[in-house]
Backbone bond lengths (Angstrom), bond angles and torsions (degrees), N, CA, C in turn:
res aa  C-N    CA-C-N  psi(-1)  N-CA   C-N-CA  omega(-1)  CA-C   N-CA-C  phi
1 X - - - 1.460 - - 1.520 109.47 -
2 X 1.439 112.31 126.83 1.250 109.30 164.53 1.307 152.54 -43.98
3 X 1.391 162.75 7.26 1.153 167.01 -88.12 1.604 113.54 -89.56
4 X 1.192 128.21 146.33 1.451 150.64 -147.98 1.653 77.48 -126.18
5 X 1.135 123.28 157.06 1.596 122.04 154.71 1.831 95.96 -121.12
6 X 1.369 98.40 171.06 1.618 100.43 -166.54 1.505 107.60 -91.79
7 X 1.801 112.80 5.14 1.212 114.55 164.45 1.895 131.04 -69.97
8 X 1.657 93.00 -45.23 1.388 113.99 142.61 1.074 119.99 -49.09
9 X 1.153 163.47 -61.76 1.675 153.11 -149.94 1.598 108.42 -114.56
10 X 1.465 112.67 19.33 1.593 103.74 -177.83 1.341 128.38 60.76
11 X 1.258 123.56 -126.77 1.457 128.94 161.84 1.650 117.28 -113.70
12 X 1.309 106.33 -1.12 1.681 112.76 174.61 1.274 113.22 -34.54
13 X 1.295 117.14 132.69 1.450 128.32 -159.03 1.421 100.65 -154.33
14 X 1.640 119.96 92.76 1.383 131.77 -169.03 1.638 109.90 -56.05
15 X 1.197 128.02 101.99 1.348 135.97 158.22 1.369 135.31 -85.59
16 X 1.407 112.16 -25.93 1.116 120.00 175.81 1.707 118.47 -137.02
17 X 1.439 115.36 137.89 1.191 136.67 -158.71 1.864 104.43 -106.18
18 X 1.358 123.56 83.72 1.297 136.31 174.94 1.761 114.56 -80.32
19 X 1.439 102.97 142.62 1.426 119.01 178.58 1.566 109.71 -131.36
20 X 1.449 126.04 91.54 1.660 125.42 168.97 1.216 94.76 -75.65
21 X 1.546 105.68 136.70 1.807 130.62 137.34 0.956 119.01 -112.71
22 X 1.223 150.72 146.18 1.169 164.30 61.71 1.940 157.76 -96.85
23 X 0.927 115.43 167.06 1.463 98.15 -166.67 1.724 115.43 -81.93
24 X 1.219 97.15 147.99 1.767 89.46 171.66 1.526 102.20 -154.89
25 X 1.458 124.38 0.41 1.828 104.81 -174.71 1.584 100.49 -62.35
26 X 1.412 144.83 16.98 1.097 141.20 168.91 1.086 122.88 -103.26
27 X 1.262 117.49 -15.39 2.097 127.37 -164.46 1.671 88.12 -129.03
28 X 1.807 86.58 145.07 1.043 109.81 170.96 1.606 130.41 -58.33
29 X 1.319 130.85 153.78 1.325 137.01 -149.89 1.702 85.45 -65.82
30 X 1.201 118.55 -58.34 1.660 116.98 -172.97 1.638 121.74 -39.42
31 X 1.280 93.35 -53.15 1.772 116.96 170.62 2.109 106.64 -53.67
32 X 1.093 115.57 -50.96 1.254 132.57 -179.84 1.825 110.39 -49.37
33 X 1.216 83.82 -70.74 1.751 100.80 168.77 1.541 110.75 -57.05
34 X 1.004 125.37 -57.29 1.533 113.77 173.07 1.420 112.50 -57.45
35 X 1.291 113.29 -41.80 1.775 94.00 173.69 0.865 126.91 -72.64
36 X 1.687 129.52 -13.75 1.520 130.08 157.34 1.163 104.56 -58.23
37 X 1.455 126.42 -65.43 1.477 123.05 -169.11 1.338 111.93 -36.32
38 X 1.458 128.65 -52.69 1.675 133.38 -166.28 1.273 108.31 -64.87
39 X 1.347 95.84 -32.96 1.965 97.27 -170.31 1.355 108.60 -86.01
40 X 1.404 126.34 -22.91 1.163 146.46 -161.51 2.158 111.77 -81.65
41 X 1.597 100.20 -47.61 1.309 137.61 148.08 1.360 114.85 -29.73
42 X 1.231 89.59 -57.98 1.670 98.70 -171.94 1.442 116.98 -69.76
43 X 1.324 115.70 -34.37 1.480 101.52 172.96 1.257 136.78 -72.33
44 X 1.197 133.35 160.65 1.576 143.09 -169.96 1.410 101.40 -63.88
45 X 1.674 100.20 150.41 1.072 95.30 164.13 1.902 150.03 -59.00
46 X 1.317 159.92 170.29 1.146 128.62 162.05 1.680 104.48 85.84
47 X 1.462 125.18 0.23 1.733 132.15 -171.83 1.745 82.17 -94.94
48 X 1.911 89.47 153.91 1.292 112.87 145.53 1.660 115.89 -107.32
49 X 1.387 124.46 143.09 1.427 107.07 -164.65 1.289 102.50 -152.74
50 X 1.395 112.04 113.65 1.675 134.89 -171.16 1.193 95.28 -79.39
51 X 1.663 120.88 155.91 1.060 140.36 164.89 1.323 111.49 -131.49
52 X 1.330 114.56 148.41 1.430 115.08 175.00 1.944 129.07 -64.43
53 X 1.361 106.53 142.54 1.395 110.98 -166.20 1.440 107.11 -49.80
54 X 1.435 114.56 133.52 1.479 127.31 -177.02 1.909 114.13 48.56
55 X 1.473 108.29 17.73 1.360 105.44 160.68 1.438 141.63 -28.31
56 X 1.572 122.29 -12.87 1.426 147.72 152.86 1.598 115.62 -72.25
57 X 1.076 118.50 -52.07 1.373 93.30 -171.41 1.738 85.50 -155.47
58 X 1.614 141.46 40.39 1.241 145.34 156.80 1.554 94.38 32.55
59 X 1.306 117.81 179.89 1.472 125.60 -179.74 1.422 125.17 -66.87
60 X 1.449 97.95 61.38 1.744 99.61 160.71 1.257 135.81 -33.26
61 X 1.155 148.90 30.57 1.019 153.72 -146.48 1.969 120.92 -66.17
62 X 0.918 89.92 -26.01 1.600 120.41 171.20 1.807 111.27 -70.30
63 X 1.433 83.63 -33.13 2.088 96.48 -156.14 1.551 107.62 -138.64
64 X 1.303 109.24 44.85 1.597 105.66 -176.82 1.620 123.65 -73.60
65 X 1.702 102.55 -24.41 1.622 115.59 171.90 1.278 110.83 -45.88
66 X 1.285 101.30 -59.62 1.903 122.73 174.67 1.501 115.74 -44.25
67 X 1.437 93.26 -62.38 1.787 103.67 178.65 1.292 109.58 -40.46
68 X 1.865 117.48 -72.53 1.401 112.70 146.79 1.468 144.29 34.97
69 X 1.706 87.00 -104.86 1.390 123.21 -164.72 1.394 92.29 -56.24
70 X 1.922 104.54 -54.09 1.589 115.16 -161.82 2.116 111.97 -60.29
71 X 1.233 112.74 -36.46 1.436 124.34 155.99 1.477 93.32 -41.14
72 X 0.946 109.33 -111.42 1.719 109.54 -153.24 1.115 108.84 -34.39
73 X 1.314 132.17 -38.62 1.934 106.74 -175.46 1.304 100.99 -75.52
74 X 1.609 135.55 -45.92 1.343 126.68 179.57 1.614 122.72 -44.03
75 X 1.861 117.68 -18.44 1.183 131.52 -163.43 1.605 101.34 -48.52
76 X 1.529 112.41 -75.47 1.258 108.82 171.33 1.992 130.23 -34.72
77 X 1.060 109.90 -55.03 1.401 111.14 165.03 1.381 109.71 -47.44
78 X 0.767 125.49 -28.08 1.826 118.05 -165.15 1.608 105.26 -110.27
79 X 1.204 106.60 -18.26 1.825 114.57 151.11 1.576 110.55 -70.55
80 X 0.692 93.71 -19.80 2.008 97.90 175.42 1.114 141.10 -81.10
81 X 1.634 90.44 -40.29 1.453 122.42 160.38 1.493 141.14 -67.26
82 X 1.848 94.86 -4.97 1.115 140.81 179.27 1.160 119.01 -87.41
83 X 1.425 113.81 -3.84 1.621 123.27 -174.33 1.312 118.03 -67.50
84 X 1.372 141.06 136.43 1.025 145.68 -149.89 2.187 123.70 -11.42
85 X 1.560 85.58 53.86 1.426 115.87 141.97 1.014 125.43 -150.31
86 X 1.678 117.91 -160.09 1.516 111.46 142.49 1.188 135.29 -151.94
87 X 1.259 123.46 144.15 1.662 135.49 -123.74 1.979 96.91 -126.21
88 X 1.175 119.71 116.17 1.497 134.43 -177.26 1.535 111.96 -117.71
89 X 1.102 106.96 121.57 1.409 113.12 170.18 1.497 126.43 -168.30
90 X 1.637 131.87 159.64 1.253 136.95 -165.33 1.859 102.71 -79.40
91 X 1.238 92.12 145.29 1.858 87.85 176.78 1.792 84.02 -156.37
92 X 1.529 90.77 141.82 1.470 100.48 167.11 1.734 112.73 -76.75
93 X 1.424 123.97 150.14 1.432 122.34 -179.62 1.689 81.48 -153.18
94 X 1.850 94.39 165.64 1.214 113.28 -154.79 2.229 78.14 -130.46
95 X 1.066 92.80 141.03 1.864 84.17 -175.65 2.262 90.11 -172.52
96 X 1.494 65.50 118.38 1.878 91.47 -168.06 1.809 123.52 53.81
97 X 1.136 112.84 52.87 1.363 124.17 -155.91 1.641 117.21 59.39
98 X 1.042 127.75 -6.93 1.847 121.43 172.42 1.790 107.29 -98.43
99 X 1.477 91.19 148.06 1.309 112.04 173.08 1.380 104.45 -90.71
100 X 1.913 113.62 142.57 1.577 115.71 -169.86 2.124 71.06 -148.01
101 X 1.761 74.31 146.63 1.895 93.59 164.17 1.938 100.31 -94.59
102 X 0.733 93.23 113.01 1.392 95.04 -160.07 1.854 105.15 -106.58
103 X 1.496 113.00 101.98 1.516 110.18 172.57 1.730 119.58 -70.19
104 X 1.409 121.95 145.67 1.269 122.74 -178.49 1.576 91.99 -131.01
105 X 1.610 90.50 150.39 1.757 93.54 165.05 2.085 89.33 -121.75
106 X 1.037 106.52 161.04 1.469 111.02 -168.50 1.407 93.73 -134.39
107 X 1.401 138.39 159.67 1.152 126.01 160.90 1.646 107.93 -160.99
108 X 1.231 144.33 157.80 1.546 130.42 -165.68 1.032 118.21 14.23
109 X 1.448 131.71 70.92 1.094 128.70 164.63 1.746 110.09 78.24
110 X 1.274 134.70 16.43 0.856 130.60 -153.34 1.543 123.70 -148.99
111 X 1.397 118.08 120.77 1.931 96.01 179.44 1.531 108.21 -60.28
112 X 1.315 140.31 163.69 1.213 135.73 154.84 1.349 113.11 -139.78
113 X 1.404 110.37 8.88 1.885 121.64 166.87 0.969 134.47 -175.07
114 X 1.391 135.57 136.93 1.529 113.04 177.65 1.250 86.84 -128.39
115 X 1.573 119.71 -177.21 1.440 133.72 -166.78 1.312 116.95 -178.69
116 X 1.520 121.66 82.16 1.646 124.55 167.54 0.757 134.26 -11.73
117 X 1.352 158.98 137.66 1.469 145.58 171.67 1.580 127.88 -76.30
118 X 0.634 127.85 59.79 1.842 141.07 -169.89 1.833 102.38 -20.24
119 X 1.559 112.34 -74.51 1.260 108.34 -174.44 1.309 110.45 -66.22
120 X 1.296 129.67 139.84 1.619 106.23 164.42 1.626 99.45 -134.14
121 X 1.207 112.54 142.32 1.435 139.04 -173.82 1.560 128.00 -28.50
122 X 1.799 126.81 28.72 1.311 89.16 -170.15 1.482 175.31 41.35
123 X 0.956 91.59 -97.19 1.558 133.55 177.69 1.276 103.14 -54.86
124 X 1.651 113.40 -38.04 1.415 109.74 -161.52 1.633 94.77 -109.17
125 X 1.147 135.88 -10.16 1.317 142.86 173.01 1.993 115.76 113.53
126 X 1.311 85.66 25.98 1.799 86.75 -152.30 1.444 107.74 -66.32
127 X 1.367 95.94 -28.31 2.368 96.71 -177.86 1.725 109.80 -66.76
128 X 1.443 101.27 -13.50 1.756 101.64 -165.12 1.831 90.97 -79.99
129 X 1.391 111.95 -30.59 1.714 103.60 -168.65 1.511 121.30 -92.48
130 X 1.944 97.65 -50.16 1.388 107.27 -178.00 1.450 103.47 -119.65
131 X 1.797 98.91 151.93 1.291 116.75 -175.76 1.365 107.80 -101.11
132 X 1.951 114.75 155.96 1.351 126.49 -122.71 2.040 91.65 -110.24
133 X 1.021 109.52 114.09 1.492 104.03 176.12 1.508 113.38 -68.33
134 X 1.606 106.28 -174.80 1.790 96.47 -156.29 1.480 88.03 -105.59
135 X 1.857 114.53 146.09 1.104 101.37 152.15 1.477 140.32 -63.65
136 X 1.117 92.00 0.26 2.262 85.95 178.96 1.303 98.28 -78.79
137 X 1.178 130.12 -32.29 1.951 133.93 -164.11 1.815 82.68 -63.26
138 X 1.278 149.06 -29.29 1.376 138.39 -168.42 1.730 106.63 -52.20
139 X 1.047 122.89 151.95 1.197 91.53 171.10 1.998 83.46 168.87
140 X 1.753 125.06 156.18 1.083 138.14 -169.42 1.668 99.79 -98.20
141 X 1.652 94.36 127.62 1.328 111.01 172.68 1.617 123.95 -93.03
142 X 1.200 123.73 96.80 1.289 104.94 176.63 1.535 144.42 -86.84
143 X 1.151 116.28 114.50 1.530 112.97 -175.20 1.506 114.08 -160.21
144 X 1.708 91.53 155.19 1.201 115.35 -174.49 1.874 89.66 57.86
145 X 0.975 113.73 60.51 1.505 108.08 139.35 1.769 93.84 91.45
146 X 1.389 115.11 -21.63 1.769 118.60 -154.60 1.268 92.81 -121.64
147 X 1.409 104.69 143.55 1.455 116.20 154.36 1.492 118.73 -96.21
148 X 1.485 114.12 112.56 1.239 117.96 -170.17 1.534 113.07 -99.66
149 X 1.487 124.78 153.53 1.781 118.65 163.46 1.458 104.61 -139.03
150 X 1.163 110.41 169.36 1.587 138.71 -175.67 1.821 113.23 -114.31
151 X 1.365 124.39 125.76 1.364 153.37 154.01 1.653 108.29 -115.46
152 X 0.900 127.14 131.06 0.823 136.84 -161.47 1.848 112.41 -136.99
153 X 1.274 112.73 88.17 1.114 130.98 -174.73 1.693 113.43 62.44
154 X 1.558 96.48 -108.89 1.791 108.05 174.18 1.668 114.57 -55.53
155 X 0.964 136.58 -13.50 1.401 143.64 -173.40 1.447 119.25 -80.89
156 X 1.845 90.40 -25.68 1.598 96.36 163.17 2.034 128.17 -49.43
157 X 1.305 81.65 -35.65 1.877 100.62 169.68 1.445 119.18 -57.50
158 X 1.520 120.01 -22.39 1.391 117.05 -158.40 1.890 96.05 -103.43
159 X 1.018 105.56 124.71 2.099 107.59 -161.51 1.910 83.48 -89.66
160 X 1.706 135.30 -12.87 1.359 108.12 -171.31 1.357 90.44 -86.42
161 X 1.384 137.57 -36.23 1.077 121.64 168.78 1.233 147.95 -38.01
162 X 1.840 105.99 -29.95 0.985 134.27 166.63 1.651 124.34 -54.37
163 X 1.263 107.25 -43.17 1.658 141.19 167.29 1.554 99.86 -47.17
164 X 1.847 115.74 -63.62 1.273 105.86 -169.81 1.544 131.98 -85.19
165 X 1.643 107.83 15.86 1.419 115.25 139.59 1.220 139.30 -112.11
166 X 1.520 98.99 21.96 1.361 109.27 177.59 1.730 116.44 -35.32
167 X 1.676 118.13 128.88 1.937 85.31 179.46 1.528 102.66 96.83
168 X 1.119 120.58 4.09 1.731 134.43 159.78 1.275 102.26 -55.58
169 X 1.408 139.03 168.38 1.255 145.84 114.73 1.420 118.67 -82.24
170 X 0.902 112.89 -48.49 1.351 120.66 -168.19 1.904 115.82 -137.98
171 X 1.127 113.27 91.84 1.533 137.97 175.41 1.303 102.30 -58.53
172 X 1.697 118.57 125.06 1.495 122.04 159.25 1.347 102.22 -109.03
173 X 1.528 104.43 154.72 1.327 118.70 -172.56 1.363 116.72 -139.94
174 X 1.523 112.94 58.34 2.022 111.32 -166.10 1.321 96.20 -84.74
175 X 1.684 108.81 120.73 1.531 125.30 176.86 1.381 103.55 -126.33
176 X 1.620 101.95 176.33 1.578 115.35 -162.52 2.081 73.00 -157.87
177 X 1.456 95.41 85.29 1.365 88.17 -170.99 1.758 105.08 -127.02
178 X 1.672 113.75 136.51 1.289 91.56 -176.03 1.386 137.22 -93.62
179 X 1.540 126.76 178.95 1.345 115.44 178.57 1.542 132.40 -61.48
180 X 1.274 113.01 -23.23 1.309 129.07 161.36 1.813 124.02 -46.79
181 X 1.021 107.05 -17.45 2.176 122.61 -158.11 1.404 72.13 -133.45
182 X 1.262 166.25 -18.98 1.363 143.84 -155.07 1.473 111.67 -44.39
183 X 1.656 117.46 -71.50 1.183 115.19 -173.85 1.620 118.35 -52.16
184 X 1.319 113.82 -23.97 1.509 127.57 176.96 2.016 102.00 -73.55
185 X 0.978 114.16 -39.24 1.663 102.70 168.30 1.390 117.47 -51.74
186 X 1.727 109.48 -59.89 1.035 116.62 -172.83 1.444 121.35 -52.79
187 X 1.375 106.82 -62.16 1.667 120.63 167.75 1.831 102.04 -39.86
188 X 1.347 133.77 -64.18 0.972 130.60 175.28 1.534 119.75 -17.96
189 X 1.506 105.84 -62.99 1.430 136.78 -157.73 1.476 97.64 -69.91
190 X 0.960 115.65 -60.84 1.468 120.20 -165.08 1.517 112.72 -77.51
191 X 1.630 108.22 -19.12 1.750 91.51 159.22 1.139 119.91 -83.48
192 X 1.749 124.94 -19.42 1.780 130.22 172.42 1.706 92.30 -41.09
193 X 1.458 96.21 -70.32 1.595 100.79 -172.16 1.736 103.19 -12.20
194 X 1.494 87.13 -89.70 1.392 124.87 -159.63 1.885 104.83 -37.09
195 X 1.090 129.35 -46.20 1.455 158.93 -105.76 1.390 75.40 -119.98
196 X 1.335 107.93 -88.48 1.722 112.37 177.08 1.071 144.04 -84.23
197 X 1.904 107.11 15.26 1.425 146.42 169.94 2.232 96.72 44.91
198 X 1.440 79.19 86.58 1.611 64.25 171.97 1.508 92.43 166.03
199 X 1.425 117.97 147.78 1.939 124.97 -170.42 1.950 117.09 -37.53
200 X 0.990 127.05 176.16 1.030 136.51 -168.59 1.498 126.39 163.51
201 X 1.500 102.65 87.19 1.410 114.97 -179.62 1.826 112.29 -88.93
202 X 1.304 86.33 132.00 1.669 97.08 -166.74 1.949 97.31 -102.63
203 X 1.185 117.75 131.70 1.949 118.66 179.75 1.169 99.04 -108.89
204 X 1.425 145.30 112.08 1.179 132.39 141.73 1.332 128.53 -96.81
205 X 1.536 104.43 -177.46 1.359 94.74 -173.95 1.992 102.32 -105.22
206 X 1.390 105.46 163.43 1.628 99.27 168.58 1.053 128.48 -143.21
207 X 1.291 101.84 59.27 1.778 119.09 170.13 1.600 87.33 -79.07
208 X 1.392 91.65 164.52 1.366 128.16 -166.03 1.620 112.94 -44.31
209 X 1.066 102.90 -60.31 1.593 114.20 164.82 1.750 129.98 -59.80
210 X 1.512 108.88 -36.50 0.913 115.12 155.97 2.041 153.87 -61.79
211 X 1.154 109.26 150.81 1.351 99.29 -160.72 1.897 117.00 -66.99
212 X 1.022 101.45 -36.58 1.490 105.96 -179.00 1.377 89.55 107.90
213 X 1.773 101.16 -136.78 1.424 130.44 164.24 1.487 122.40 72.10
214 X 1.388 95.12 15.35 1.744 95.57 172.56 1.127 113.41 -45.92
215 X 1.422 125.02 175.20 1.573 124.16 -163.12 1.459 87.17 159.39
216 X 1.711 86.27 149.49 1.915 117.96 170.39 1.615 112.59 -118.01
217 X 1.261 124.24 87.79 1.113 110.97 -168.81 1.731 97.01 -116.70
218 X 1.511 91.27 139.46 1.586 125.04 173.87 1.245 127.30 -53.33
219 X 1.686 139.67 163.38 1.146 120.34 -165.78 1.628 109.58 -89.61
220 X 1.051 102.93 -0.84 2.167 122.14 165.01 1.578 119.58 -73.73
221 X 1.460 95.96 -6.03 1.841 101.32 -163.20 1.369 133.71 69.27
222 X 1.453 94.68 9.83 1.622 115.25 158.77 1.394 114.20 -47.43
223 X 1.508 101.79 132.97 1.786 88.14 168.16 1.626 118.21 -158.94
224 X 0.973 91.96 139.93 1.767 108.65 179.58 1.479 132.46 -93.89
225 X 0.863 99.64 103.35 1.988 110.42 -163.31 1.527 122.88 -120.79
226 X 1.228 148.50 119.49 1.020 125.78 133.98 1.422 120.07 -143.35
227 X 1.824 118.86 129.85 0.920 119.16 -172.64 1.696 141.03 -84.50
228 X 1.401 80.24 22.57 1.489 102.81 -179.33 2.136 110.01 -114.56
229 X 1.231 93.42 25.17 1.642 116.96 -162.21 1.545 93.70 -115.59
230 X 1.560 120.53 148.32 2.007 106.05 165.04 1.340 67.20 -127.95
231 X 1.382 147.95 70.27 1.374 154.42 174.59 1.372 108.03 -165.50
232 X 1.043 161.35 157.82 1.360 158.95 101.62 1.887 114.24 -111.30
233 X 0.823 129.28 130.91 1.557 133.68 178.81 1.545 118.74 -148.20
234 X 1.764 105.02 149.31 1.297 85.50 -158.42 1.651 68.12 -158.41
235 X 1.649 117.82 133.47 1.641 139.94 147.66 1.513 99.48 -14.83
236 X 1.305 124.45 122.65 1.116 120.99 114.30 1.656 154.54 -84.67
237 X 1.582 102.09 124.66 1.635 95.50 177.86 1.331 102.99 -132.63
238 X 1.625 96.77 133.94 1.330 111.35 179.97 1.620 127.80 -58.76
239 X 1.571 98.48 -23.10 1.451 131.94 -151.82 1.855 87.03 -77.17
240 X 1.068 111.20 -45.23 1.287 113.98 -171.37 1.769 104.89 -65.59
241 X 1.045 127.41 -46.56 1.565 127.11 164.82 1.876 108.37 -42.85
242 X 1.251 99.90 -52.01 1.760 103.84 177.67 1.510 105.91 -47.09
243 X 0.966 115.45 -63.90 1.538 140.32 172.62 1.330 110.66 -38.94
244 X 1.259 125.21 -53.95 1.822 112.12 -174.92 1.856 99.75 -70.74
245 X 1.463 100.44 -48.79 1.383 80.16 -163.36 1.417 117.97 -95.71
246 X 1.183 122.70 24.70 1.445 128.27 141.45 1.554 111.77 -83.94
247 X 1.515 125.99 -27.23 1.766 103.25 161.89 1.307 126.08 -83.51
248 X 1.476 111.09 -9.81 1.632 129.09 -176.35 1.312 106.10 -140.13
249 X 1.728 112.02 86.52 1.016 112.90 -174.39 1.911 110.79 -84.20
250 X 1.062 123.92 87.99 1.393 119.72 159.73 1.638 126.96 -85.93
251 X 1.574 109.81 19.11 1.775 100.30 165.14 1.201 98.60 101.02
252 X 1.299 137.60 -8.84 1.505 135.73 174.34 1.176 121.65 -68.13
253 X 1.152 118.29 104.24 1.529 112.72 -178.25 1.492 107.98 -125.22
């Protein structure tokens, strides 16, 4: 497991559990990034705050150099944006001539993870563009007090994966997922919760085609949604993780 020390992260002390939606496979990468920034802005201090998978420039497929290129100069900005929270999201990167959807968690100013995407989408053409990171790189990040992990859209489907964050606090879930599988996200989501008794903020995206349905759901299968929101937020308490699996003890520690 990774570890953050509390010299790195200041005194940041995750209180609040954020969910961005909105659409962008239509607007330019510049336009994209500024609407993260505003929405991003907007939250309180002390938030962790998911963004939806490839929220910069969605599956360029046409323009991945660009997509790219446009990641790395934005890197710094989105380390910034990181200022006393912390801010997770998909960005395309280009690393030894292959393209990877590549998740980052950022936090004070700071990267503190990235994480390949292992499954990649089929259906949608994803093995023909980007190449598949390893499952051993999976692995629990700890900070600011939480042990955090990464699923990353389609990967939500795979239950061994599920196994190797067993011991999460808090599950991210940045998808680009469509309206067609909707009820299948949700159902998904809310057994991670349940499964590994512990938070799970889901980011989607909501272009037209897409499902929406972001949500913060609790380690009870509580859940907070609305898809008429490019916000969703929801308290975090740790106390409540103590709590499930001291009434449902399944071995989670």
């Amino acid at each position: 497991m990774l570890q953050i020390t509390a010299k790195e992260v200041y005194h940041l002390m995750i209180s609040n559990l954020i969910s961005l939606q909105f659409d962008y496979a239509t607007k330019s990468f510049e336009e994209n990034f500024k609407t993260l920034e505003s929405l991003v802005q907007k939250t309180p201090k002390n938030s962790l705050v998911l963004a939806p998978e490839l929220c910069l420039s969605a599956y360029s497929y046409d323009n991945l150099e660009e997509s790219a290129n446009f990641s790395q100069r934005v890197l710094p900005k989105l380390k910034k944006l990181s200022k006393e929270r912390v801010l997770s999201l998909t960005v395309t990167q280009k690393i030894d001539g292959k393209f990877y959807n590549n998740a980052k968690i950022f936090s004070n100013d700071k990267e503190i993870y990235s994480q390949s995407k292992i499954k990649l989408f089929p259906l949608g053409g994803e093995p023909n563009y980007f190449a598949s990171g390893k499952e051993e790189n999976i692995r629990l990040v700890e900070c600011c007090g939480v042990k955090i992990a990464l699923l990353i859209c389609f990967e939500l489907r795979f239950i061994d994966l599920w196994q190797k964050i067993r011991g999460a606090d808090i599950i991210l879930a940045p998808s680009y997922w469509g309206k067609p599988r909707k009820s299948q996200l949700r159902a998904l989501s809310i057994a991670l919760a349940i499964a590994n008794q512990c938070f799970v903020i889901v980011s989607n995206s909501s272009d037209e085609d897409m499902a929406s349905g972001s949500c913060v759901i609790n380690p009870f299968g509580e859940i907070v949604e609305d898809d008429k929101q490019d916000t969703i937020s929801s308290k975090f308490d740790k106390n409540l993780i103590k709590k499930m699996r001291r009434y449902m003890d399944v071995g989670i520690k």
